[in-house]
N, C-alpha and C positions, 0 to 999 in steps of 0.2 A: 127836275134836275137835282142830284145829288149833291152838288157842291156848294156849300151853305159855311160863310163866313160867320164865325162867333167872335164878337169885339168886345173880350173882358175888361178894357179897361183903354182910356187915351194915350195912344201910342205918339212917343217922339220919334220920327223920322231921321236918321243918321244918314244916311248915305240914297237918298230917294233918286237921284239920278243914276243908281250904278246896277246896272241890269245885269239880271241874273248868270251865272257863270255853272259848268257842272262843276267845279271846285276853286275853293281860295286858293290865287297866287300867296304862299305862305311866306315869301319875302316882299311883299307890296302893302302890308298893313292890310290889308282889304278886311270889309268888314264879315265876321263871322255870322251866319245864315243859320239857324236848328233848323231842321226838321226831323221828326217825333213820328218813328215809322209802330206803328200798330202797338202801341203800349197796352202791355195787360200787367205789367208787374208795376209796383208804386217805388222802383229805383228811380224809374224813366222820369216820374215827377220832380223827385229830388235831386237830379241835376239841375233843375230851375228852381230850389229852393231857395237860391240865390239869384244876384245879378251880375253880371259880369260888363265890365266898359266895353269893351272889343264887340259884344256881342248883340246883333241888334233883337231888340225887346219881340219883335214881331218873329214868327216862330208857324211853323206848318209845319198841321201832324193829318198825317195819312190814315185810317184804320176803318176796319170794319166796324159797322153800328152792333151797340152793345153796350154791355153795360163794363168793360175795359174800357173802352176810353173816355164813358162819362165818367166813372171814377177818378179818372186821369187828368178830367177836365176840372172837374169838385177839387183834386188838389191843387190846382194850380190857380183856381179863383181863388181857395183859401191864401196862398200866400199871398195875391194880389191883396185882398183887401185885410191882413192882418193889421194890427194896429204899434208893432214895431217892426220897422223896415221892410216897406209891404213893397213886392218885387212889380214890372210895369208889361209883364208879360200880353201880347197879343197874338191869342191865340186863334188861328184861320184853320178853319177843319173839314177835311173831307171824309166822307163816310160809305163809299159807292165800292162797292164789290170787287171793282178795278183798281183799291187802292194802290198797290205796289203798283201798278200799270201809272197810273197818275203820275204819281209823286217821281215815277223814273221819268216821263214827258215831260213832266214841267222845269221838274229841276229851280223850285223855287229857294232852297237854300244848299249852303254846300259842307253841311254837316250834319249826318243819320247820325240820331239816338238811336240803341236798342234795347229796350230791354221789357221783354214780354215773353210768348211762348219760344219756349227753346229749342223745338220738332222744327221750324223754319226761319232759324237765327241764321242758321249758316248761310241758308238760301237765301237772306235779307243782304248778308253779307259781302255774299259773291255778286250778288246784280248792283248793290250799292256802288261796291269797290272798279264794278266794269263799267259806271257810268260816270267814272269820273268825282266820286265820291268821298270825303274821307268819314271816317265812321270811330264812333264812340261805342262800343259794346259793351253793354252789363256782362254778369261772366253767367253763366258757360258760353264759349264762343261754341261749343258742339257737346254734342250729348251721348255721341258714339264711336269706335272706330274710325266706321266709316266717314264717318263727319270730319273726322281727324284727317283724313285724306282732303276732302275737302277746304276744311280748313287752311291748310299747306298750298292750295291752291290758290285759295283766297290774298294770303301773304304774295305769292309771287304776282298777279295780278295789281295787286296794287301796290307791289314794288314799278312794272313795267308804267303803271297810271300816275305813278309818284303822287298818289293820297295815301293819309296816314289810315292802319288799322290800330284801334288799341282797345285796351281791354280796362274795366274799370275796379281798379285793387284796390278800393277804400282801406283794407286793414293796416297799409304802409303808413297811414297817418293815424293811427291809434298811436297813441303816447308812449305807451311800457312796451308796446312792441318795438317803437322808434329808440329807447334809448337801450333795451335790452339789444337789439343791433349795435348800437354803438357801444356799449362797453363791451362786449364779447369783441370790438377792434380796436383792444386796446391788452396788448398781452400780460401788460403788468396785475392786471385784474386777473382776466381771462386766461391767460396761458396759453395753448394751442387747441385748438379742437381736437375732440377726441374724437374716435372711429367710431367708434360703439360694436355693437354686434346686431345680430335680428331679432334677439330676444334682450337686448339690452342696449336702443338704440342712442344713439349720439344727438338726436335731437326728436324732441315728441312734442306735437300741436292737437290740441283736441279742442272742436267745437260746439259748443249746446246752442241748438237753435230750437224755436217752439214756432206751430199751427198759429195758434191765435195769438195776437198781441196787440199794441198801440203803436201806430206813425203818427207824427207829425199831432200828437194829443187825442188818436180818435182810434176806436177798435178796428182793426184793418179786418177788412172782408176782402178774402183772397178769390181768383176766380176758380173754378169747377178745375179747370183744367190743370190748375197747378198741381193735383195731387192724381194725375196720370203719370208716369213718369216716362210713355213714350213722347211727352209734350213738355214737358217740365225737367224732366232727366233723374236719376236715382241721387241720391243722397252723393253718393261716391264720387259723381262728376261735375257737382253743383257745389256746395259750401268747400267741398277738399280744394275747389281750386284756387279758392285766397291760401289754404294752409300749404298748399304745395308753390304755392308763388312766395308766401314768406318764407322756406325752407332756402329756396333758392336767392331771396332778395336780402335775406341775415347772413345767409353762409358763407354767399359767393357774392357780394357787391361790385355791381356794375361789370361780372367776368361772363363772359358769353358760354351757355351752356349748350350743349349738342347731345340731342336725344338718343341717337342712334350709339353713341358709345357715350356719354357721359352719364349714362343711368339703366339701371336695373334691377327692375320690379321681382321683391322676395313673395309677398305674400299679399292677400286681400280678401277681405268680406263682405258682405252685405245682410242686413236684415231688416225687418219691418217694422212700423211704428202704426196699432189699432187707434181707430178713428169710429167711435161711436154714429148711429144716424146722428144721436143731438148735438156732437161735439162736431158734425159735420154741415149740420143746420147752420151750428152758432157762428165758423168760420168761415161758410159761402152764404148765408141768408138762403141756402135750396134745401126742399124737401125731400127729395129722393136722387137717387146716383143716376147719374145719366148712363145711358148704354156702354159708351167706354171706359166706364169704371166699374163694370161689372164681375169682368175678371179678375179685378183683383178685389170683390167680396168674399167674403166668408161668414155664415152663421151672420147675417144681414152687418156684420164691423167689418170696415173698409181697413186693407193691410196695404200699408205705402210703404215700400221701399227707399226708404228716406234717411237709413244710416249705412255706414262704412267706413272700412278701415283699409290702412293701405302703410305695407312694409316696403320700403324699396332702398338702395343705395344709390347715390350721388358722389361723383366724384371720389369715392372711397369713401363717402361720410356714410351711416345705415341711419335712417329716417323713418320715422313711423306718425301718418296722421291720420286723423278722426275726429269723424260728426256724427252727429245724435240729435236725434227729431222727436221733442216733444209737444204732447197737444199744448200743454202753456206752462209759464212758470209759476214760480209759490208766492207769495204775497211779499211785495218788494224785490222780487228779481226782475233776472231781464234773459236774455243770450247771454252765455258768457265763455270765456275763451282759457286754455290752459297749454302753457306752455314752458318746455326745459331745454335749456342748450347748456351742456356740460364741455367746458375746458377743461385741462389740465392744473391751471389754478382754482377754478369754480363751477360753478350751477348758478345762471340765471334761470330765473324761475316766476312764469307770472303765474296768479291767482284771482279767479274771479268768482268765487262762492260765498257762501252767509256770512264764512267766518272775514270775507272783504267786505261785506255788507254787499254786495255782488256788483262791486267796483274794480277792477282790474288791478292789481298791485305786482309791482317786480322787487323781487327780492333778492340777494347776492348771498351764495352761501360755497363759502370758503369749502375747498377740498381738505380729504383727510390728509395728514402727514403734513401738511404746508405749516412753517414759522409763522405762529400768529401772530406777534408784533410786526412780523418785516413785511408780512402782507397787510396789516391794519396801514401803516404809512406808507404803499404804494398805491393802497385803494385811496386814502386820501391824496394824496399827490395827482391821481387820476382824475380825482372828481374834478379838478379844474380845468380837464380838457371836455368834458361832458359839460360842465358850464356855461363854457363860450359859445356852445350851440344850444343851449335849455336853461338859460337863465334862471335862477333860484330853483333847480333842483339840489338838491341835500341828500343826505345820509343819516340813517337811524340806528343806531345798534341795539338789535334786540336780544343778540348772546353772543359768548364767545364764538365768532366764524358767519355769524349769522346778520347781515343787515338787511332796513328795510330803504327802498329809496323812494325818498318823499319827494314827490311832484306836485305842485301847485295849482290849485282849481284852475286856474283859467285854462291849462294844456286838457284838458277833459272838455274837448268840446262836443262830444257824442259823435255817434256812426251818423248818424244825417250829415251832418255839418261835413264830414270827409267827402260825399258825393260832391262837393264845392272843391276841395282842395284838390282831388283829382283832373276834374273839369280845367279849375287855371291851371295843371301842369300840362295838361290835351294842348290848350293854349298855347302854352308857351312853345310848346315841339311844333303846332301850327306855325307858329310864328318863324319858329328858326328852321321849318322846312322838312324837319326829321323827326324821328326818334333815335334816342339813342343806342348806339350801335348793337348792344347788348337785348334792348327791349324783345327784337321780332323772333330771336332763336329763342330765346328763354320763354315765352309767350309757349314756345310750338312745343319745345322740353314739358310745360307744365300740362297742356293737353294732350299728352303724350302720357303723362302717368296716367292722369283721370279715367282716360278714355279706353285704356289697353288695362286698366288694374280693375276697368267694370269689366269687360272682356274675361281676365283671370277668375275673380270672382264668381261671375256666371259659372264656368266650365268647371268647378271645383266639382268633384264628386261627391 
C-alpha cells in the first residue's frame, strides 16, 4: 500500500468533527485544510514557513516519490523543530503514482498549494479548480501560449465553482517596492507619469536571480528538471511575471486591466545562461544530464534559456522588464532587483548592488528644471502622508535633487517571510469570499505579456 502517514510532530486538533468539504464555505469561518499537490520547488515549503490560526496544522501533500518531495518534507521538519517559533505542522503524505487521482478522491483539504514543475501547473490547476477547489499558485500559472488559453479557462471554471485562483506576488511586500508605489501616488512628489517611449521607457524592472544559492540557511539543491525549460519555463515567463505584475500593481492600483486592448507588446528577447557539468553537479547533487537535457547541450555546458527581456505598452505607459540568470552571486550578495518609475516631478529609483551592500534602497531624485526649494518642502510635507502608513520612514539628502529614503530594519523582513504575508492576504479574500475585483483580469493581462512576448521572442529572425 502506497499511502503511508508521516506524523512530524503532535498535532492539535481544531475542528475534528467537521468532515471534509471539496471547498471552504468562505463566509462560515470554516476551518482552512492545505493540501501540497506534487512540490518540487522549495516556495511550496515556505508558505508553511509560518503558522497561520485559521489554518489547521494537519496538511496533505500528494506527490510522486522522489527526492521533490523529500526535500519538501526536510523543510518542513526543519521548521518544525527550529528552536525559535518552531511551526506544528502534520504532514500525511502520499506517494502512489495515482497522486493527482488521490488527492482529487479524497479531497481531504480545500486548499491546493502549487508550486513545482510548471509543464503541468496548469493542468493541476484546471482539475483542482473543477473539483471544487480553491488553489494557491506559485507563479508561473503557465509557461506558454497555449497554457495561456488555458489558463483563461481555468478563471472562468472557478468563477462558475466560486473557489478562489490566485497567484503568489511575494515582491508586493518588498518594502522599497511598497513605498516606491506609494510616493509615485502622491503628485506633489511625483508629478504625472510620464509616457516614455520604447527606447526610453517610463518604467524599467530588472531582475538578477542565480542557480545556486541558500534557503532557509542551507545550500538549495534544485531538481534536474528545473533547468529544462519545457518544465520549468524560459526565464521570460517565470521571474518577468512578478516584474510585469509590479508594473501593473504601481502604475495602475487596484484599476482592472484588459489584455486584449489595454496592452501591447513592442519587443522581446531571450538568451541563455552556461552551466558547467561541475557547476551542475554542485546545484542538483547529479552527475550527468538526463536525456531531456540533452538538447540543450553544447561542447558537454548546458545552455538554459533563463533570461529575457520584454518591451511592451500599457495603457499608454511604454515598460520595459528584465531577468538575468546567474550560476551564483559574489561574496555577500544575493538576487537583486532594479528598478525606475519616472514622473514628471521625479525618478524613484530602487538599487540593489555592492554599492547597496546588495540591500535594496529607493531613492527620490528630483526632475531637471523643477524649483528646488519649492520641491524640497512638498517632498517634505509628503513624507507625512507615507508616515502614517510606514512609520519612521525618513529622508536623507544626499545632493541637491537627490534624496535617499531611510527605512527601518525591521520592514526588511526578507523574501521568505513574504511567502507568509501573501498566504494571510489568500486568507483574508477566503474569508471574505473573493478576490478583489481587479485581481482575476490583471492576473490574465500579466500572463498575457509573459506568455505571447516568449512567443515574440521565438519568431524573431
Amino acid at each position: 500500500m502506497n499511502y503511508k502517514f508521516i506524523s512530524m510532530i503532535g498535532l492539535f486538533l481544531w475542528s475534528a468533527s467537521c468532515a471534509p468539504k471539496a471547498g471552504p464555505d468562505a463566509t462560515s469561518g470554516d476551518e482552512v485544510r492545505l493540501i501540497t499537490l506534487d512540490p518540487g520547488h522549495f516556495h511550496a515549503a515556505l508558505v508553511q514557513k509560518t503558522s497561520y490560526p485559521q489554518v489547521s496544522s494537519e496538511v496533505y501533500v500528494y506527490a510522486p516519490e522522489g527526492e521533490d518531495v523529500a526535500e519538501h518534507l526536510k523543510k518542513i521538519a526543519a521548521y518544525n523543530t527550529r528552536a525559535e517559533s518552531p511551526t506544528q505542522w502534520d504532514e500525511k503524505v502520499y506517494t502512489g503514482a495515482d497522486y493527482q487521482e488521490k488527492m482529487l478522491a479524497e479531497k481531504k483539504g480545500n486548499v491546493v498549494v502549487l508550486a513545482g514543475n510548471n509543464g503541468r501547473k496548469t493542468e493541476y490547476i484546471r482539475n483542482a479548480v473543477s473539483a471544487g477547489l480553491h488553489v494557491l499558485a506559485d507563479k508561473p500559472m503557465t509557461i506558454g501560449a497555449a497554457g495561456f488559453e488555458e489558463l483563461k479557462e481555468c478563471f472562468e471554471i472557478a468563477g462558475r465553482n466560486r473557489v478562489l485562483l490566485y497567484d503568489i506576488m511575494t515582491e508586493r511586500f518588498e518594502i522599497t517596492t511598497m513605498l516606491q508605489r506609494a510616493f509615485s501616488r502622491l503628485p506633489a512628489v511625483y508629478g504625472e507619469q510620464l509616457a516614455g517611449t520604447p527606447d526610453d521607457p517610463a518604467v524599467t524592472k530588472e531582475s538578477v536571480h542565480h542557480f545556486f544559492k541558500t534557503v532557509s540557511g542551507n545550500p538549495l539543491i534544485r531538481p534536474v528538471w528545473f533547468f529544462d525549460t519545457e518544465q520549468q519555463g524560459e526565464g521570460i515567463v517565470d521571474v518577468t511575471t512578478h516584474l510585469v505584475d509590479l508594473v501593473q500593481w504601481a502604475c495602475f492600483p487596484e484599476q482592472v486591466i484588459h489584455y486584449g486592448t489595454d496592452i501591447e507588446l513592442l519587443d522581446a528577447n531571450r538568451w541563455t545562461t552556461p552551466l558547467s557539468p561541475a557547476q551542475f553537479r554542485e546545484v542538483t547533487g547529479q552527475d550527468v544530464y538526463p536525456d531531456y537535457l540533452r538538447k540543450d547541450v553544447r561542447d558537454d555546458t548546458l545552455r538554459v534559456y533563463a533570461n529575457g527581456d520584454i518591451t511592451y505598452r500599457i495603457k499608454g505607459i511604454h515598460a520595459k522588464v528584465s531577468v538575468i540568470w546567474n550560476y551564483t552571486y559574489p561574496e555577500g550578495g544575493g538576487d537583486t532587483h532594479y528598478s525606475v518609475m519616472k514622473g514628471s516631478r521625479a525618478q524613484l529609483v530602487i538599487e540593489q548592488g555592492k554599492e547597496q551592500n546588495y540591500k535594496p534602497s529607493l531613492s527620490i531624485r528630483m526632475a531637471p528644471g523643477t524649483d528646488a526649494d519649492a520641491y524640497e518642502k512638498d517632498l517634505s510635507n509628503a513624507l507625512t502622508v507615507i508616515t502614517e502608513q510606514f512609520p519612521g520612514v525618513s529622508l536623507h539628502k544626499l545632493e541637491d535633487g537627490l534624496w535617499q529614503v531611510i527605512v527601518p530594519e525591521h520592514y526588511h523582513n526578507g523574501h521568505e517571510a513574504h511567502f507568509g504575508q501573501v498566504t494571510e492576504n489568500f486568507l483574508s479574500f477566503l474569508k471574505d469570499g473573493a478576490l478583489p475585483a481587479w485581481e482575476t483580469p490583471n492576473m490574465l493581462a500579466k500572463y498575457y505579456v509573459t506568455t505571447h512576448a516568449l512567443e515574440l521572442a521565438k519568431n524573431k529572425p
